[in-house]
C-alpha positions, 0 to 999 in steps of 0.5 A, a space after each residue: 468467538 462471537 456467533 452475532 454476524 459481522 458488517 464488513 461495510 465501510 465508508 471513507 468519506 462519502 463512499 461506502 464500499 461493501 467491504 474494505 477490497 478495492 482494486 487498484 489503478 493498475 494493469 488488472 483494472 485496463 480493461 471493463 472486463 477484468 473489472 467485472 470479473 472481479 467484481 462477480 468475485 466479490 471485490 467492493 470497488 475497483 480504480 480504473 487503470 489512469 486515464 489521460 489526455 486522448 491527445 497524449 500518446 504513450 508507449 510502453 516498453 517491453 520487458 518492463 515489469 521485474 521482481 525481488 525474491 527471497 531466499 526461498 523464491 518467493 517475490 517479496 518485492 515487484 518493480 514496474 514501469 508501464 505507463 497509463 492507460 492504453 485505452 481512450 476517454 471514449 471507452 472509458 466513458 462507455 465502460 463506466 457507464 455500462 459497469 455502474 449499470 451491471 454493478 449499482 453496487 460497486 465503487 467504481 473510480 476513475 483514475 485520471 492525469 493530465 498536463 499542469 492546464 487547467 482545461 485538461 484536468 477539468 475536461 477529464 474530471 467531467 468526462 469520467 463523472 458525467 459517464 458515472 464514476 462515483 469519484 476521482 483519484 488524481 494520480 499525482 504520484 506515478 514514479 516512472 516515465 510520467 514524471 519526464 513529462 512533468 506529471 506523475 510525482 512531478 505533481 505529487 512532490 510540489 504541495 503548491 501544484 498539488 493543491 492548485 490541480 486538486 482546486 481545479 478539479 474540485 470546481 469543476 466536479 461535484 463527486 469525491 476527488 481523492 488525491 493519490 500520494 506519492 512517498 517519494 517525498 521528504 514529508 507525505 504530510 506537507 501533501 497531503 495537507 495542501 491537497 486537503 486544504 485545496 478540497 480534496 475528499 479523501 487520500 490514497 496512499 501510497 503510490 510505488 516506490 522508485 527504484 532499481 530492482 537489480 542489476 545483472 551482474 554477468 553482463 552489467 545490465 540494469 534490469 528489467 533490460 529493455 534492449 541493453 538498458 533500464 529506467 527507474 521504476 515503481 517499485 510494490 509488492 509486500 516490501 513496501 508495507 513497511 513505507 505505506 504503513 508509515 505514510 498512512 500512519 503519519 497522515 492519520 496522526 493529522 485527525 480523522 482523514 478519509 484515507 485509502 490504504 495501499 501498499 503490499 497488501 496481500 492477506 486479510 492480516 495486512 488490511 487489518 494492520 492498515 486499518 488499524 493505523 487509520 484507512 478506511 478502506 485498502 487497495 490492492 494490486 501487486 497480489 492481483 498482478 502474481 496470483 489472480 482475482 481469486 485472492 479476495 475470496 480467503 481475504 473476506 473468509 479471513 477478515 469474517 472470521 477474524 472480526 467474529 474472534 475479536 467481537 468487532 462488529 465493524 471495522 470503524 471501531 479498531 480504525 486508527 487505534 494504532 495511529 494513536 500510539 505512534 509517539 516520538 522516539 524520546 517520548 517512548 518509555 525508557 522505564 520498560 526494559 526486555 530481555 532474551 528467554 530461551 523459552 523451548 530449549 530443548 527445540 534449540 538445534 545449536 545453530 548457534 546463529 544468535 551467539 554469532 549476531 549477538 557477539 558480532 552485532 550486540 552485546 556478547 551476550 549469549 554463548 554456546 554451550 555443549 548441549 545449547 546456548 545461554 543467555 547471560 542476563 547481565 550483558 543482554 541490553 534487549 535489543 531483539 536481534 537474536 528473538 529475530 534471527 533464531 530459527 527455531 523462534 524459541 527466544 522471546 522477549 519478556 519484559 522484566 520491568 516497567 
């Protein structure tokens, strides 16, 4: 482990943060308060909860937030369907204007959504930079109740209205306009390329994903149940780590993109891995919304002790090296083959869980005996599912060839 101190700035575009941890637009960034409250905690920036039109009225329902848990308990996954912010452009310029005061050194970014009128979006975009935001982040990927009103992903799924927005803002500000990107889409990169092509500084993906958490199946009732019913909604949490890690991934394949990480961030382990597939920097929310401000503090003592362990004085230098080894399917090697080892068989308890996936979803290749399980070398076509399955964790893959 190296003794030399580690630099945990970074910049994404333009803007340097003191670290990677930025609050996401959502409900712990509605109010000037909790953003301060996270900043004292050591939080580098934070977007503020969208802000609309004043002339836009909004209501939210109640229950609107449901869960996805695991066997266990835990929530792995998290569905909500509140809409922006409840707060009006006149707080909103007063608080960014006292919060760039008490925290000259914070990020602070104004999430903003308007209607498809040019006046209102430049309105808004000079509203916030006039009060002192250091950028914008166009929320063009909102899922739920927005899209109704031809906002939101409505915005986000069309590369032409996406790109016509972005160019209005851009001529009407001059700090950094971020384009927040929705994964409901075909192909995040045709968006993301018209909001670049249109002057967009940098990218944030991704937004929620739609969806229905669950549905009551004692009364019939989709959840979460507003009064007998429910809507789609966006669905977080570290269930979708996979999508946005996908979507960041396919964007940075694309060259060196200023992009902002989100999804299913809850661990130092996760920014590293969003890092490392080309965001510059990562937002979280979900993890905030369950447990608190406090979760940034064992994300910084993690990442310090993690880039000292790994000799890396800044995280640019591992920024993208896993983008770069994503390939087609028929480009990956065929000459690399794997097979399943017993490495600890006497930890095995004869569950025998990875004889029933393998003979019912695999190969026939392991099968129980008295005092365990055998792999049969000859059938195993490598597929893992029995390394996955197992308990104990004592099947492991070795390469054999290549």
């Amino acid at each position: 482990m190296s003794a030399n101190p580690v630099d945990l700035k970074v910049t994404v575009g333009t803007l340097q943060f003191e670290n990677p941890f930025i609050l996401a637009s959502a409900p712990p960034t509605a109010d000037g308060n909790f953003i301060r409250k996270a900043f004292d905690l050591g939080w580098a920036g934070a977007v503020i909860k969208t802000v609309k039109p004043d002339e836009m009225s909004i209501e939210d329902v109640s229950p609107r937030f449901g869960v996805l848990r695991d066997r266990k308990g835990s929530v792995i996954g998290f569905e909500n369907f509140e809409l922006v912010s409840k707060r009006d452009t006149a707080y909103w310029i007063q608080e960014i204007g006292k919060l760039k005061k008490e925290y000259p050194q914070k990020v602070l970014i104004a999430s903003i959504m308007a209607d498809i009128k040019e006046k209102s979006w430049q309105d808004l975009s000079r509203a916030m930079e006039a009060a002192g935001a250091d950028a914008l982040e166009l929320n063009f990927s909102c899922p739920h109740g927005m899209p109704e009103r031809g906002m939101g992903a409505a915005i986000g799924q069309d590369p032409h209205i996406s790109a016509l927005i972005t160019g209005w803002v851009k001529k009407a500000v001059g700090i950094p306009v971020i384009v927040k990107l929705s994964p409901n889409v075909s192909d995040i990169r045709v968006i993301a390329g018209a909001a670049l092509d249109a002057g967009a500084d940098a990218l944030a993906a991704i937004n929620t994903v739609q969806s229905l958490i669950g549905v009551d199946i004692e009364t019939f009732e989709p959840l979460p149940n507003v009064g007998g019913f429910s809507t789609y909604g966006g669905y977080s949490g570290l269930a979708v780590k996979p999508i946005g890690l996908r979507c960041v991934s396919q964007i940075s394949q694309g060259g060196k993109i200023p992009v902002h990480g989100i999804g299913g961030i809850g661990r130092w382990q996760d920014a590293i891995e969003y890092i490392t597939v080309g965001a510059g920097a990562v937002q979280v929310c979900t993890e905030v919304m369950l447990n608190g401000f406090a979760v940034i503090q064992p994300m910084l003592k993690g990442l310090k002790a993690y880039m000292q362990r790994k000799d890396i004085n800044s995280l640019s230098e591992i920024c993208g090296l896993a983008a770069q080894k994503m390939v087609a399917h028929e480009s990956l090697s065929r000459q690399t083959v794997a097979r399943a080892e017993i490495v600890a068989a006497d930890a095995c308890i004869v569950c025998k869980k990875c004889a029933t996936v393998c003979n019912e979803s695999g190969y026939e290749a392991i099968y129980a005996v008295q005092d365990g399980v055998r792999i049969d070398q000859n059938k195993c076509d490598g597929c893992s599912l029995c390394s996955i399955v197992c308990p104990r964790q004592i099947i492991e893959m070795k390469i054999c060839q290549g």
